[in-house]
C-alpha positions in Angstrom: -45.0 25.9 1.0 -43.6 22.4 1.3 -46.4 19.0 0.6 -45.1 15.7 1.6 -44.7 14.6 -2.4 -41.8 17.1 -2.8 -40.2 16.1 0.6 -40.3 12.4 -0.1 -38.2 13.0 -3.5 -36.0 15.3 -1.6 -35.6 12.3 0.7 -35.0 9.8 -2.0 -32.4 11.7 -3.6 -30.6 12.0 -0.6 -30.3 8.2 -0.1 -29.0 8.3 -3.2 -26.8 11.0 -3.0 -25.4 9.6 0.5 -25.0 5.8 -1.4 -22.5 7.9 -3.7 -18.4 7.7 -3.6 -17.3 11.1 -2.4 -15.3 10.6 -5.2 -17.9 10.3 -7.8 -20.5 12.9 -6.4 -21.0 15.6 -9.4 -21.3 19.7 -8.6 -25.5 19.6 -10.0 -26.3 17.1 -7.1 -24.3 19.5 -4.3 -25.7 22.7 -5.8 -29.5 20.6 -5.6 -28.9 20.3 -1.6 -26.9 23.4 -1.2 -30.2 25.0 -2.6 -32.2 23.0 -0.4 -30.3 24.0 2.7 -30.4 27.7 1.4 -34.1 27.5 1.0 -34.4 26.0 4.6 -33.2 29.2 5.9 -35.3 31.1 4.2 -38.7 29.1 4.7 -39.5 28.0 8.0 -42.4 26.0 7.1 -39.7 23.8 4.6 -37.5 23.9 7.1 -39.4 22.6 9.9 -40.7 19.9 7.0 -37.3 18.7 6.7 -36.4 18.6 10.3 -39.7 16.3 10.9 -40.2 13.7 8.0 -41.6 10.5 8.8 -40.6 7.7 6.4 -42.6 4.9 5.5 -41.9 3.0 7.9 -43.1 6.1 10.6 -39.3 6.4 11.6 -38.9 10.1 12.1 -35.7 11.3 10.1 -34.0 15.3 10.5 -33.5 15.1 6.4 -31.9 18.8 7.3 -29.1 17.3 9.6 -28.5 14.7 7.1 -28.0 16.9 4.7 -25.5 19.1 6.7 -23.6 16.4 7.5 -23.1 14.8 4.2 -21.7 18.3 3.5 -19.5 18.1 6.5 -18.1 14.9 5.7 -17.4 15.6 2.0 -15.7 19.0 3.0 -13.5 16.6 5.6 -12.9 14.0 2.7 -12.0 16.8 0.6 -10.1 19.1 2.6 -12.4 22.0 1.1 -15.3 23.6 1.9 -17.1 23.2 -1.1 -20.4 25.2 -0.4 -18.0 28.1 -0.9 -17.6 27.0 -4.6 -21.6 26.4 -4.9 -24.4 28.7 -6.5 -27.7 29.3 -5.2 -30.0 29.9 -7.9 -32.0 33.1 -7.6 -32.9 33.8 -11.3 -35.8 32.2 -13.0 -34.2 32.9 -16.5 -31.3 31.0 -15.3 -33.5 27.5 -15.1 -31.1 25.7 -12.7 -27.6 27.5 -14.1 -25.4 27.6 -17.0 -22.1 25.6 -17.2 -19.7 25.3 -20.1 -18.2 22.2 -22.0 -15.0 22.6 -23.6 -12.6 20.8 -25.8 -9.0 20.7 -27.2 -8.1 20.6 -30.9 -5.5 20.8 -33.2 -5.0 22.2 -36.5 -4.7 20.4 -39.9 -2.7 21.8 -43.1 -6.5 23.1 -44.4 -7.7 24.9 -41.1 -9.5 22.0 -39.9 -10.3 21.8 -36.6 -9.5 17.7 -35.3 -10.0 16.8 -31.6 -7.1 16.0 -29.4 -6.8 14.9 -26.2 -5.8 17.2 -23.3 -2.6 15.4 -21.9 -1.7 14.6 -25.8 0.0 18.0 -26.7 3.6 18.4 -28.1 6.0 21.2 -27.1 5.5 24.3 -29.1 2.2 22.2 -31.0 -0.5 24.4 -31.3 -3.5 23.4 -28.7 -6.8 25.2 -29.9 -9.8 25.2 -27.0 -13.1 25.1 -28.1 -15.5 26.3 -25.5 -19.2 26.4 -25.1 -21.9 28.0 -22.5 -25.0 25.7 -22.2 -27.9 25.7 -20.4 -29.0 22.8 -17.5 -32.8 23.6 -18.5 -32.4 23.0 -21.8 -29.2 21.7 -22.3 -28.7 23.8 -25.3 -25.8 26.1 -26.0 -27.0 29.9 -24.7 -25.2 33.1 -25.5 -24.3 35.8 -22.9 -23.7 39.3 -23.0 -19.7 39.1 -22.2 -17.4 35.8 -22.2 -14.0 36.4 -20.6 -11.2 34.2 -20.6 -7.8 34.0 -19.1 -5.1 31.4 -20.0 -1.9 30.9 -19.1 1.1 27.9 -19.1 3.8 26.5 -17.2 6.3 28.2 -19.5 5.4 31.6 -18.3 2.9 32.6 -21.8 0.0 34.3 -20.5 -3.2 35.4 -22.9 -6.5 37.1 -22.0 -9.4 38.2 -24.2 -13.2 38.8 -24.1 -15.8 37.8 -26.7 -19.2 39.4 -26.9 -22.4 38.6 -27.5 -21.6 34.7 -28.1 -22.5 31.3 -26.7 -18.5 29.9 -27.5 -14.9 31.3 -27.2 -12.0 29.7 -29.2 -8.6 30.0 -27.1 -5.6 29.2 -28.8 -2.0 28.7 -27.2 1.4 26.5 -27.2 3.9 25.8 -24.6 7.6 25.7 -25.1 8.3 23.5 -22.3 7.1 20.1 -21.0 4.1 21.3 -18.3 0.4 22.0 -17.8 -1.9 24.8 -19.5 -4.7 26.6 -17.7 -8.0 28.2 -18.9 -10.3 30.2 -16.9 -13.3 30.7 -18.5 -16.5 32.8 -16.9 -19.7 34.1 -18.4 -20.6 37.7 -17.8 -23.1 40.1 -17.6 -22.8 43.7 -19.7 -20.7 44.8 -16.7 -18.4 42.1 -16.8 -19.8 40.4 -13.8 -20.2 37.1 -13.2 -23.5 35.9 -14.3 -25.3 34.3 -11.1 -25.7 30.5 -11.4 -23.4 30.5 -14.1 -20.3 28.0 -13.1 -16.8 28.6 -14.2 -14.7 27.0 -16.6 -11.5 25.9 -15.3 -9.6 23.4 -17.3 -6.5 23.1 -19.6 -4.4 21.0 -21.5 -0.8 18.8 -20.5 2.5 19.2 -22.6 4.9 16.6 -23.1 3.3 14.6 -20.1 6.4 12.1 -19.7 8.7 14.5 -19.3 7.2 16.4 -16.5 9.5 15.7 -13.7 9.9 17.0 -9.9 12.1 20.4 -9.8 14.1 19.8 -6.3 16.6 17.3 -6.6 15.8 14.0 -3.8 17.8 14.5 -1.2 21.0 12.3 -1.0 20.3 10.9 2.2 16.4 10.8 1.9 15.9 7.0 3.3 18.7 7.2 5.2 16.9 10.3 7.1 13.4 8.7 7.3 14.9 5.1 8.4 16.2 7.2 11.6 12.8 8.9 12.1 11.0 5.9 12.1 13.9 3.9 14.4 12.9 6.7 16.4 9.2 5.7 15.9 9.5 2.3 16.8 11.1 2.6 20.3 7.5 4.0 21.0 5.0 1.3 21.6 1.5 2.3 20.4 0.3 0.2 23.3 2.3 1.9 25.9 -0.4 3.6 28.7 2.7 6.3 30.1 2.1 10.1 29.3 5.8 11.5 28.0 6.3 15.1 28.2 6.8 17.0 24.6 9.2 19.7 24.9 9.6 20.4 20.9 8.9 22.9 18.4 5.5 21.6 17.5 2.6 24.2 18.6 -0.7 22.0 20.2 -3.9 22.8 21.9 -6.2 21.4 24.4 -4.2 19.8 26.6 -3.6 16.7 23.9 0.1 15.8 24.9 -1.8 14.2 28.5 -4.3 12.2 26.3 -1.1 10.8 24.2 -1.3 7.2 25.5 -2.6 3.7 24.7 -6.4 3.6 25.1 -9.5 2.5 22.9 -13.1 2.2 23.6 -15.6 -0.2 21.8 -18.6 1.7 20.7 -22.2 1.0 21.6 -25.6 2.0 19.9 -25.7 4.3 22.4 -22.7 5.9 21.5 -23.2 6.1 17.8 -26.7 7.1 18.2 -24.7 10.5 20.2 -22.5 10.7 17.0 -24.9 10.8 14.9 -27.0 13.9 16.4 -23.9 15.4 16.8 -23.6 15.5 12.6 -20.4 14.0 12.8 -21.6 10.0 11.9 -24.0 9.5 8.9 -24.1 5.7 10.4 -26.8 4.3 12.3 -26.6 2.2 15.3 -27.3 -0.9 13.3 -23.8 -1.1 12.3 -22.7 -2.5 15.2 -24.9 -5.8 14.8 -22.7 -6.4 12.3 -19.3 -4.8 13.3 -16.9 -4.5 15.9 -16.4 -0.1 16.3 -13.8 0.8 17.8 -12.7 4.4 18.7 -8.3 4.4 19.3 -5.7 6.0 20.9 -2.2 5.0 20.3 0.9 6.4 21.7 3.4 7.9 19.5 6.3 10.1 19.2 6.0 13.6 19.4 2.9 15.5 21.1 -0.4 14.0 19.7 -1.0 10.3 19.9 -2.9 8.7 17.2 -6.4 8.7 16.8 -9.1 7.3 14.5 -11.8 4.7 14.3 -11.0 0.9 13.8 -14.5 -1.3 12.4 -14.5 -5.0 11.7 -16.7 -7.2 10.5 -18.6 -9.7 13.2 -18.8 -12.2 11.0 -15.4 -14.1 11.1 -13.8 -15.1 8.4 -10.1 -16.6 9.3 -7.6 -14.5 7.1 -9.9 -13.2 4.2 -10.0 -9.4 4.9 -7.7 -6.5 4.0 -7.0 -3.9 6.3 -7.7 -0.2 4.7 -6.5 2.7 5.8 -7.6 6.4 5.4 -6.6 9.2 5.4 -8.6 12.8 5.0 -8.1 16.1 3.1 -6.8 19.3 4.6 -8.0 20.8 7.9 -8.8 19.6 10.9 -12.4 17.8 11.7 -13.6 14.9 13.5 -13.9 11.9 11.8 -16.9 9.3 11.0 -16.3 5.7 11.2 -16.1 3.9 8.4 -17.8 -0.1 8.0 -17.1 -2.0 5.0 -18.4 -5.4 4.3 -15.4 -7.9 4.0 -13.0 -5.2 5.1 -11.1 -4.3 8.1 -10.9 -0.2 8.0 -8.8 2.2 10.3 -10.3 5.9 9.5 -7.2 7.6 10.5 -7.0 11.4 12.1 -3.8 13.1 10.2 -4.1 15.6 13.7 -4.4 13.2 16.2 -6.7 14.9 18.3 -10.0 14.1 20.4 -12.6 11.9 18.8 -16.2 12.3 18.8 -16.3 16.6 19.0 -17.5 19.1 16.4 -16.5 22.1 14.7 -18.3 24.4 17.0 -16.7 22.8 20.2 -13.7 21.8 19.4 -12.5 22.0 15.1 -12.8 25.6 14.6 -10.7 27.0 17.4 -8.2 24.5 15.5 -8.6 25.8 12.1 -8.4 29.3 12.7 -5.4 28.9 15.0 -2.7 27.0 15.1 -3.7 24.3 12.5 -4.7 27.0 9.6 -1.6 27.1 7.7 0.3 23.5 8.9 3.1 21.9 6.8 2.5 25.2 4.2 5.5 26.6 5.3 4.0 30.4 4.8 5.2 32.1 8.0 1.9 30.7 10.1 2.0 28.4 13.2 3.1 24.8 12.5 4.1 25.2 9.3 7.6 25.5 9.0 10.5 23.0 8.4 13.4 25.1 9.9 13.9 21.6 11.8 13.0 18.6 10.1 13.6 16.0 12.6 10.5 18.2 14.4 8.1 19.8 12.7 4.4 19.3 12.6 4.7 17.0 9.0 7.0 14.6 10.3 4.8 13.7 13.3 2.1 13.6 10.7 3.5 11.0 8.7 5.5 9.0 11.7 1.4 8.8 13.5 0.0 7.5 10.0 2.7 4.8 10.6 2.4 4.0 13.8 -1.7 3.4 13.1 -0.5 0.9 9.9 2.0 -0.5 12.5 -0.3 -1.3 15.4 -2.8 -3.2 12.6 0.3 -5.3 10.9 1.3 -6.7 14.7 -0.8 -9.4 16.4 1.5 -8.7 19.8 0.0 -5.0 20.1 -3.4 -5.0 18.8 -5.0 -8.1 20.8 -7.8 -6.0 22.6 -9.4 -5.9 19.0 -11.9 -8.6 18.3 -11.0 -11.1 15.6 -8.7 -8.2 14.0 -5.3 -10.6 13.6 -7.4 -13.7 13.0 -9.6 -12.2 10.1 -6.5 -9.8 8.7 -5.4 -11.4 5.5 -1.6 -9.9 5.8 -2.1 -7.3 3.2 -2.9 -3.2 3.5 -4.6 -1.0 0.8 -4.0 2.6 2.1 -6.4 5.5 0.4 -7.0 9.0 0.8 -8.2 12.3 -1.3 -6.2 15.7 -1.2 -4.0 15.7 2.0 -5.2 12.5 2.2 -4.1 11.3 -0.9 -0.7 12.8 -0.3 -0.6 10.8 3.3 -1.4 7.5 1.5 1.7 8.3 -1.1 4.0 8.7 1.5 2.5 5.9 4.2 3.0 3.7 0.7 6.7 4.6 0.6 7.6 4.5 4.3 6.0 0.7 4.8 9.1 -0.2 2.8 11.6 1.4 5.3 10.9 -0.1 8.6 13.5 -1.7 11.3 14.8 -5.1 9.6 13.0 -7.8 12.8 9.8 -5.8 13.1 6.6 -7.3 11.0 6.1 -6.7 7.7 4.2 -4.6 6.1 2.7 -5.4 2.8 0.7 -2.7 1.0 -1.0 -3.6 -2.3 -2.0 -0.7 -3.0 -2.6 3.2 -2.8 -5.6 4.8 -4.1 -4.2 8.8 -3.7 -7.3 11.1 -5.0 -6.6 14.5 -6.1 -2.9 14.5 -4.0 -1.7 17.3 -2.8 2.0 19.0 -1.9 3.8 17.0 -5.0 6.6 18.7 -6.4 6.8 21.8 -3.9 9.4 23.2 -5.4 7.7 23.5 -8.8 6.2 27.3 -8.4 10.0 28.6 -7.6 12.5 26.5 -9.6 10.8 26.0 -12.3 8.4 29.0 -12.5 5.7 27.1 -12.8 1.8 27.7 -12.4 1.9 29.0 -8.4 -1.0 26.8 -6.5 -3.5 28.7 -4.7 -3.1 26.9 -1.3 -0.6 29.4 -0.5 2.1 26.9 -0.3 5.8 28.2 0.1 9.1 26.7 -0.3 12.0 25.9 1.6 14.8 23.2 1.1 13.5 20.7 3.8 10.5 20.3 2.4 12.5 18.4 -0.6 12.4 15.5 2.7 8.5 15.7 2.7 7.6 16.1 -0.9 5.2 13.7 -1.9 6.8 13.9 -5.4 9.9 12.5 -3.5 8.3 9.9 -1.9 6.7 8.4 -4.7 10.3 7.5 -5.7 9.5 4.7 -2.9 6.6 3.4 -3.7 6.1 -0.5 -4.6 2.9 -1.5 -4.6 0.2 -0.3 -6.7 -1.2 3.7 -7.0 -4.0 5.0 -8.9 -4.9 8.3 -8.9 -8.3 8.5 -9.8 -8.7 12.2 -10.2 -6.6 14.6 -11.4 -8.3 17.6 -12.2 -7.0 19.7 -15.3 -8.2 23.1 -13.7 -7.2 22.2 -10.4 -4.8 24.4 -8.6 -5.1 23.8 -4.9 -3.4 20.4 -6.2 -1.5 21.3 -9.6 -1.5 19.3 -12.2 1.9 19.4 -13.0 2.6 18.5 -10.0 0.5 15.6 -9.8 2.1 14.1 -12.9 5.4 14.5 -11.9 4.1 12.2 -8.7 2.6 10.0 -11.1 5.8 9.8 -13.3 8.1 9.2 -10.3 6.5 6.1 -9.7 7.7 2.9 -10.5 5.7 0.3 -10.4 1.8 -0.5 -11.7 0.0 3.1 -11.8 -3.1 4.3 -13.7 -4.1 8.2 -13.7 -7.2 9.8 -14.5 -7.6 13.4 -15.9 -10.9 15.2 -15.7 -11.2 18.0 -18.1 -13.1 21.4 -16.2 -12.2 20.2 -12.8 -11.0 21.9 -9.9 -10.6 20.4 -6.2 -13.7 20.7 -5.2 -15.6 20.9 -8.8 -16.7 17.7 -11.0 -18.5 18.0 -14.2 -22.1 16.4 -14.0 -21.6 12.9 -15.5 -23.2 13.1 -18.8 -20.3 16.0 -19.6 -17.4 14.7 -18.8 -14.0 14.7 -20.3 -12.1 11.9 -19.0 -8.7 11.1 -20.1 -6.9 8.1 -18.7 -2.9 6.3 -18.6 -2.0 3.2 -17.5 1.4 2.7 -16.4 3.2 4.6 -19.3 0.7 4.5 -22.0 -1.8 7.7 -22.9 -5.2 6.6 -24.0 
């Protein structure tokens, strides 16, 4: 039974919650929802509670459908679906789940253990991992029946074990080779099961960091290849209102090659207000007393035209706001508009397909068709680079341009309000996952366009958790295989975001790299990061994976700043 009390601090930890950087949002405050959501199913009367709050102000709010679509949104910003990854607790002795904390040591000449940071380790140096099960109720360490442990490195050395009856396991390794270390850790019943609401420990350790470099040679005529493509880009105006046929390798649904011209629509409360019950907006219809929304089409080469949401500020301000652009993980999804005060923002669709439709009508058929394995290059639909002047990734990356293009010309994007008298002249592109990998390479490609066109000045990329850097790294080099079931062909050496990075100018941070991360590799990652060569800062989160970040008060956070390893 649900009393309004416990509703009303479900409802103010979701304001909080749904103030909080997708970035920075820990696994305890998803699994909290996730439960809540479970225990709606289950209970009608908590359900129905939910579904008909009334705030203080006697606004009535669906707190369920605000829950469902943060999800949806952080599974879009991710390019994951997280709940897949989240525990709903069913046993009392549990108290709210078990998690583990774990460290990295060396060795001193009298057995002593002294603690080391992760991404500090030597070739052949002895790394030692200290791990420990603790309980959230009590947040005391708590023994288990069984404790089994896997870890392996990029050098091919691969160790198991299993400890009994204890509340730590002490892992120890070396690599021979510059590259990352993995350790799976899980807490188990008698039977060797999993222990429910017990998380997993997935984290590891980095070897010879600076030398961890991308295993496909650049290909010799890399700019010279992506100068053509976007020549090829630019003879398209985004503005143009003709429907071209597409008669290329590219596979695409719904019709979207007749919807593949100039046209945008300025949104009204009304409109929002649809989005919103929809679960596809978290925003309310306020915004647009204070910005100008816009929902955009753009022609562009190949069979999808651009799409995405461009929001400005009202309040004019001559030249004093950046333009941001960003990009979304993996999958396909409609997007939510994105307002930010003092900023000009263009929430751009890596797809471009319709706006404003969910999963259920539109997404889904998507996902489990022809977009399920894109740019993976596994065999599936839309994912193979057998031609490289027309495959599904290039289109990707020449759209993402083509948005950045039509924002850095005054002459094509006059029909938004105030956008070339408020833009200040400068770009900050950002993105987590795919996304992040899309703002690497947009970063890059800004620097090759037509000499006579505008400029276009990026300042920086914020790339999140990037994904497909160093694609080559799981075959020539052997190294840790990613679980994205990524393969790995020659042409993809054109798309690499590893290669791309070469490129970059401006300024990249990466502000989560997750040491048990294996959608987006580590290695791989760093060898990104190394490949850069201008201002970059990196952040490593010990016991991370893609979707998984240790509660606040747990974690291990290891940082560099340009070349330097604090």
């Amino acid at each position: 039974m649900a009393n309004k009390t416990e509703i009303n601090k479900i409802y103010e930890k979701f304001r909080e919650l749904s103030q909080t950087s997708f970035n920075k949002v820990t696994t305890s405050q998803l699994n909290m929802f996730y439960n809540i959501m479970c225990r709606a199913k289950r209970d009608e009367e908590f359900c129905r509670a939910l579904r008909d709050y009334t705030d203080n102000n006697g606004i009535k709010i669906d707190i369920l459908k605000q829950i469902e679509s943060f999800f949806f949104n952080y599974n879009n910003f991710h390019g994951v679906d997280i709940t897949k990854s989240l525990i709903e607790y069913e046993d009392a002795n549990i108290g709210g789940g078990l998690y583990f904390i774990g460290k990295t040591y060396i060795e001193d000449e009298n057995g002593n253990y002294i603690e080391k940071s992760a991404i500090g380790f030597k070739q052949n140096e002895k790394i030692i991992f200290i791990i420990s099960l603790y309980s959230y109720r009590t947040g005391e360490k708590i023994k288990c029946p069984k404790m089994m442990w896997r870890c392996e490195c990029d050098d091919g050395t691969v160790n198991e074990g299993c400890e009994e009856n204890t509340d730590t396991v002490i892992i120890k390794t070396s690599s021979s080779r510059p590259g990352a270390v993995r350790v799976i850790v899980n807490a188990c019943d008698e039977n060797g099961k999993i222990i429910l609401g017990a998380e997993s420990f997935n984290g590891g350790a980095i070897v010879d960091i600076k030398n961890i470099r991308q295993a496909a040679k650049i290909p010799e005529d890399f700019v010279e290849f992506w100068k053509k493509q976007i020549a090829r880009l630019y003879k398209v105006k985004p503005t143009d209102t003709k429907v071209d046929k597409y008669a290329g390798n590219v596979v695409y649904e719904f019709n979207i090659t007749d919807k593949n011209y100039y046209h945008i629509k300025k949104l009204a409360k009304s409109d929002i207000a649809i989005l919103r019950e929809k679960g596809i907006s978290r925003g309310s219809e306020s915004l647009a007393d204070n910005f100008n929304i816009y929902e955009v089409y753009l022609k562009c080469i190949g069979p999808n035209p651009v799409t995405g949401y461009i929001t400005i500020p009202k309040k004019k301000k001559d030249k004093a706001y950046p333009a941001v652009i960003i990009f979304d993980g993996y999958g396909a999804h409609a997007l939510d508009f994105v307002c930010e005060t003092g900023r000009i923002c263009f929430h751009v669709s890596h797809h471009g397909y319709e706006m404003g439709k969910t999963d259920a009508e539109y997404y889904n058929k998507l996902n489990s068709g022809i977009l399920r394995n894109y740019g993976r290059c596994n065999g599936g639909l839309n994912s193979d680079y057998n031609d490289k002047e027309d495959c599904y990734i290039l289109y990707l990356f020449l759209r993402n341009l083509q948005a950045i293009r039509f924002i850095s010309d005054s002459r094509l994007n006059s029909d938004i309000e105030n956008l070339s008298s408020c833009w200040n002249g400068e770009f900050i592109i950002r993105g987590g996952s795919m996304g992040g990998y899309q703002a690497i390479a947009a970063a890059a490609l800004s620097t090759m366009i037509p000499d006579g066109e505008p400029e276009i000045n990026v300042v920086s990329a914020v790339a999140n958790i990037p994904g497909f850097c160093n694609l080559g790294g799981h075959v020539i080099d052997k190294r840790i295989n990613n679980t994205f079931n990524i393969g790995y062909c020659s042409n993809m050496d054109y798309f690499d975001c590893t290669s791309f990075a070469n490129y970059v100018k401006c300024d990249v941070e990466i502000p989560r790299c997750g040491l048990g991360d294996y959608v987006c590799p580590p290695s791989g990652i760093i060898a990104t990061y190394n490949a850069i060569k201008g201002n970059k800062r990196i952040k490593f989160y010990q016991n991370s994976t893609h979707g998984y970040i240790p509660d606040k008060d747990v974690q291990i956070v290891y940082e560099m700043h340009d070349d330097q390893v604090n």
